[in-house]
C-alpha positions as CSV (number, residue, x, y, z in Angstrom):
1,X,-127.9,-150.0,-69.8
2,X,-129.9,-153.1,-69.5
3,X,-129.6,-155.8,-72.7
4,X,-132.3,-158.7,-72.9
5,X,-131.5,-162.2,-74.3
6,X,-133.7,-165.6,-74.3
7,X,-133.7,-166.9,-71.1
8,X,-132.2,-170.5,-72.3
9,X,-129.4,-169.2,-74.0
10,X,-125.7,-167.7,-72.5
11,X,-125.3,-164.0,-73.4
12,X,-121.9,-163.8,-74.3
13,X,-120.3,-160.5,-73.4
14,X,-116.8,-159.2,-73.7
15,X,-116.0,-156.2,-71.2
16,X,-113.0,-155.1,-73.1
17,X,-110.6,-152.8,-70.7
18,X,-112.4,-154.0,-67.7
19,X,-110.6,-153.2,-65.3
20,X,-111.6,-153.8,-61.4
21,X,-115.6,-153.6,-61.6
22,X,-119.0,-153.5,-64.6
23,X,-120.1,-150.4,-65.5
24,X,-123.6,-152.1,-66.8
25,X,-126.7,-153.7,-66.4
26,X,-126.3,-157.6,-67.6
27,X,-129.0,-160.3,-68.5
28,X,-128.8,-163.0,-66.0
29,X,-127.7,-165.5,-68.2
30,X,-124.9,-163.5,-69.5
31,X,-121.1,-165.2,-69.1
32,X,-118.5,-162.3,-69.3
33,X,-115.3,-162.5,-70.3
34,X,-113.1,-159.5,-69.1
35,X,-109.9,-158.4,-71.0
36,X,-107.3,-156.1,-69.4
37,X,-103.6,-155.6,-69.6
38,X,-103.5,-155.5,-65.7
39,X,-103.7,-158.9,-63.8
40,X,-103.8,-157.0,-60.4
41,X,-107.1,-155.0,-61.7
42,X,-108.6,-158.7,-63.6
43,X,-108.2,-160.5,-59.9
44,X,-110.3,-157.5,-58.4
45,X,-113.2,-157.9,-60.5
46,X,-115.4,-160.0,-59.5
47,X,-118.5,-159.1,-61.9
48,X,-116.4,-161.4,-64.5
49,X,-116.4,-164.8,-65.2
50,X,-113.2,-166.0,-67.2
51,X,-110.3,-163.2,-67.3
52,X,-108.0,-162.7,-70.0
53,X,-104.8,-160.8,-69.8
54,X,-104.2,-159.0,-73.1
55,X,-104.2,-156.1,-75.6
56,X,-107.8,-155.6,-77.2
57,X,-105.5,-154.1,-80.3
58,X,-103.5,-157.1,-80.7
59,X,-105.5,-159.9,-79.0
60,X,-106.7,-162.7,-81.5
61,X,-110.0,-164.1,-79.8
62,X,-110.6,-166.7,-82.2
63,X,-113.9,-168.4,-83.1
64,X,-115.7,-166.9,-80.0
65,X,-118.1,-164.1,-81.2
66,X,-119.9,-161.6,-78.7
67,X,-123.1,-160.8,-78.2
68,X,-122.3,-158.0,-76.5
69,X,-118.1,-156.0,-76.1
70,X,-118.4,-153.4,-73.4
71,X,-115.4,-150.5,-73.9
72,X,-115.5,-147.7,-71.2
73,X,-113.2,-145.2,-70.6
74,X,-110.8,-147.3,-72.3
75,X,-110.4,-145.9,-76.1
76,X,-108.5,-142.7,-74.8
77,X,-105.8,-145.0,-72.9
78,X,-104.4,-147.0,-76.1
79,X,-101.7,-146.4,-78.6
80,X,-103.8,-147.4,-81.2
81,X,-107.7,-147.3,-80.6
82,X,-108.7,-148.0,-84.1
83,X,-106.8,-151.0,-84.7
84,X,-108.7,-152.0,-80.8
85,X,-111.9,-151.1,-83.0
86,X,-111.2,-153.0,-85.4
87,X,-110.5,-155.8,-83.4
88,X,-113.4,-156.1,-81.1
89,X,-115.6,-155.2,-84.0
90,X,-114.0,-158.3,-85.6
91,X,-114.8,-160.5,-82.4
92,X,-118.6,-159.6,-82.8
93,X,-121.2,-162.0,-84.1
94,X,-123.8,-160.4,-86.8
95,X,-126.1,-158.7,-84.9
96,X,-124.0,-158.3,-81.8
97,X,-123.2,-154.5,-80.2
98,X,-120.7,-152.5,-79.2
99,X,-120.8,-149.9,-76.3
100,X,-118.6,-147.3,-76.5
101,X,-118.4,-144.4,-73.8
102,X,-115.1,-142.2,-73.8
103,X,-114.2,-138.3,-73.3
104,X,-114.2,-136.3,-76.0
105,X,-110.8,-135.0,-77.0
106,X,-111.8,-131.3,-78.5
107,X,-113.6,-130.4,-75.1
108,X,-111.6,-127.7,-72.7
109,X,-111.8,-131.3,-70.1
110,X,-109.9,-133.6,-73.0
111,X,-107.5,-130.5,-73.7
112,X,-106.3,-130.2,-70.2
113,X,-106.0,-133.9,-69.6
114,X,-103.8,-134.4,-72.9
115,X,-101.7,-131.5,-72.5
116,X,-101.0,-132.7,-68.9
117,X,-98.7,-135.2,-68.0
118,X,-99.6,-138.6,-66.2
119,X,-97.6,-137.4,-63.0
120,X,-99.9,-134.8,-62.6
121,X,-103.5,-136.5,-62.8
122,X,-101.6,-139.1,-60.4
123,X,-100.9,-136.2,-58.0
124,X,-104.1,-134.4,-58.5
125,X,-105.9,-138.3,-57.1
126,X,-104.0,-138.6,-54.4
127,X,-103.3,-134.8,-52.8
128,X,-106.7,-133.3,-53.9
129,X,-109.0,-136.2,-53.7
130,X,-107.7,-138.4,-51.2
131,X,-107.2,-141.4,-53.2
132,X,-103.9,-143.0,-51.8
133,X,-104.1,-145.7,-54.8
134,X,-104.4,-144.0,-57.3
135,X,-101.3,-144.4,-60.2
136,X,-100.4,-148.0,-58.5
137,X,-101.0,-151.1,-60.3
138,X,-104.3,-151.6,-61.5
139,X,-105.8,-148.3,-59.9
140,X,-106.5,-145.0,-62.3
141,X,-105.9,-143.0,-62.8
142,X,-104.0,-144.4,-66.4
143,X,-102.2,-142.7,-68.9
144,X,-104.1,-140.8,-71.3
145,X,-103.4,-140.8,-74.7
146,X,-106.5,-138.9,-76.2
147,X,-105.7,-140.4,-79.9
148,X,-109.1,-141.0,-81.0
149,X,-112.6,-138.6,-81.6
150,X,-116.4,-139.5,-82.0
151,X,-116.0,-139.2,-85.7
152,X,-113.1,-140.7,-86.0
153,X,-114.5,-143.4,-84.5
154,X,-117.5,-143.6,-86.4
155,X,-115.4,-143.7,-89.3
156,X,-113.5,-146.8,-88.3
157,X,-117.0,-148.6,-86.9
158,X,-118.1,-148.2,-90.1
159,X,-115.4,-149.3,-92.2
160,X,-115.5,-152.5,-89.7
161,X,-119.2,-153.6,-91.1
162,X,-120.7,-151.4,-87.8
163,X,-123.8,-149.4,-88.0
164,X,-124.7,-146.7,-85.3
165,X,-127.5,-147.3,-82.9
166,X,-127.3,-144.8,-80.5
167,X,-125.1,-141.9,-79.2
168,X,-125.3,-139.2,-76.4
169,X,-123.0,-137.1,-75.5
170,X,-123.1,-134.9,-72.3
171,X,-120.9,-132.9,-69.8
172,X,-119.7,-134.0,-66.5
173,X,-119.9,-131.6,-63.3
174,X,-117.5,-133.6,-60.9
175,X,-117.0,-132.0,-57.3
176,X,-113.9,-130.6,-57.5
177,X,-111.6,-129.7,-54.2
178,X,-111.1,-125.6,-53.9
179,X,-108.0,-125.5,-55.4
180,X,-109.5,-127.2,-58.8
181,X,-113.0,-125.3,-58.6
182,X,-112.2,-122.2,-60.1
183,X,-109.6,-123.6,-62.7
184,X,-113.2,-126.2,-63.9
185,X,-115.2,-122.6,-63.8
186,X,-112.6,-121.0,-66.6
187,X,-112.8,-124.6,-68.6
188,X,-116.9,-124.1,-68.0
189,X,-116.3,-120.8,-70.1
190,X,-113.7,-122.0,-72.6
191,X,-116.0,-124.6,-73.7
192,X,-118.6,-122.2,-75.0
193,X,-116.5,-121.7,-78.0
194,X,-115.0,-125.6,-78.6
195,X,-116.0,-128.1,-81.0
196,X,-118.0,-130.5,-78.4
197,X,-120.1,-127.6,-77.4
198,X,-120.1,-128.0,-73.4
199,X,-120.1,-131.7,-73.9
200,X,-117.4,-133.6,-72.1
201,X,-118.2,-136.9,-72.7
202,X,-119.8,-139.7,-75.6
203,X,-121.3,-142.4,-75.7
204,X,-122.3,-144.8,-78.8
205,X,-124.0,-148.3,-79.3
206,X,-123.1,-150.0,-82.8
207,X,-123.9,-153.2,-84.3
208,X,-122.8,-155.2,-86.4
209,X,-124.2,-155.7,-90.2
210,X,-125.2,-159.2,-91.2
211,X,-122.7,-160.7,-93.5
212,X,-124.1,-160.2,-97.3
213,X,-125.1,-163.1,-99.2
214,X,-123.3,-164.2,-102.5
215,X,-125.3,-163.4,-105.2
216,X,-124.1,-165.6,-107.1
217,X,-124.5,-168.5,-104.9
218,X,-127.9,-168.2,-104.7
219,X,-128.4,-167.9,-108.2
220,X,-130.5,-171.1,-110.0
221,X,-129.1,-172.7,-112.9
């Protein structure tokens, strides 16, 4: 997704959760800051231009404020994703956005992935899709907590001064190895009857409400 800005100013953007590379389209006067509780994954990404090792539920980023926090595929890894929420939506200036993109938990795809444990998604990467990385420092794939839905989300944006801009939501067809084909073609017919509708993933843009003036300040006497 491509964001404009004036040419003369720095697009300040938070990629909260980076991880090893950008998953969007910047200006090209943007400076990035990129938060992640790996330093192994922080030194791999290049796309970023001052790297902070941290929380995004916890970390206090003082008087910076974003133009722009990027959180992707990052939500369903935390402890806590509304107090993250709340916390990036607190390092936004007025008018600044927040992108959001995250599996949806009541799909048969966020099901499966809660109800199985970390060991076995690392397995899965490694023996069925060739990815000798995978579970080492820094590499996905991470463990999944799945603690957090569109409208719970929504809820908390919106209790954090955000209003809703966009959303889409819409299913992912990977290409599965044999041995995972036919169990994806039985979660392809569960899905009919869940809440998300076929849909295995979401995606949101918010932004953030100017502040309100005091009434009374502006009052004449």
């Amino acid at each position: 997704m491509a964001h404009t800005a004036h040419s003369d100013e720095e697009f300040l953007v938070l990629d909260a959760g980076c991880g090893m590379d950008m998953s969007v389209e910047l200006p090209p006067n943007a400076h990035v800051l990129g938060i992640d509780v790996s330093e192994a994954a922080l030194a791999r990404n290049s796309a970023i231009d001052e790297r902070i090792v941290g929380d995004i539920e916890t970390y206090a980023f003082g008087p910076r404020r974003f133009d722009l926090i990027i959180c992707h595929d990052v939500l369903e890894h935390l402890d806590d994703p509304t107090a993250a929420v709340r916390n990036l939506a607190g390092a936004l200036k007025h008018g600044g956005e927040l992108d959001v993109r995250m599996p949806i938990l009541w799909s048969a795809k966020g099901i499966l992935t809660k109800l199985t444990p970390h060991r076995f998604h690392v397995w899965s990467y490694r023996r069925l899709f060739g990815i000798p990385t995978a579970g080492q420092e820094g590499f996905a794939p991470f463990p999944t907590r799945l603690r957090i839905t569109p409208k719970r989300l929504e809820r908390q944006a919106a209790s954090a001064g955000l209003d809703r801009v966009s959303v889409e939501t819409w299913r992912v067809r990977p290409s599965l190895p044999g041995p995972l084909r036919a169990v994806w073609t039985v979660v392809g017919w569960a899905e009919k009857v869940l809440p998300a509708r076929g849909a295995t993933e979401y995606r949101a843009r918010f932004r953030k409400r100017a502040a309100r003036r005091n009434s009374e300040a502006l009052t004449v006497q």
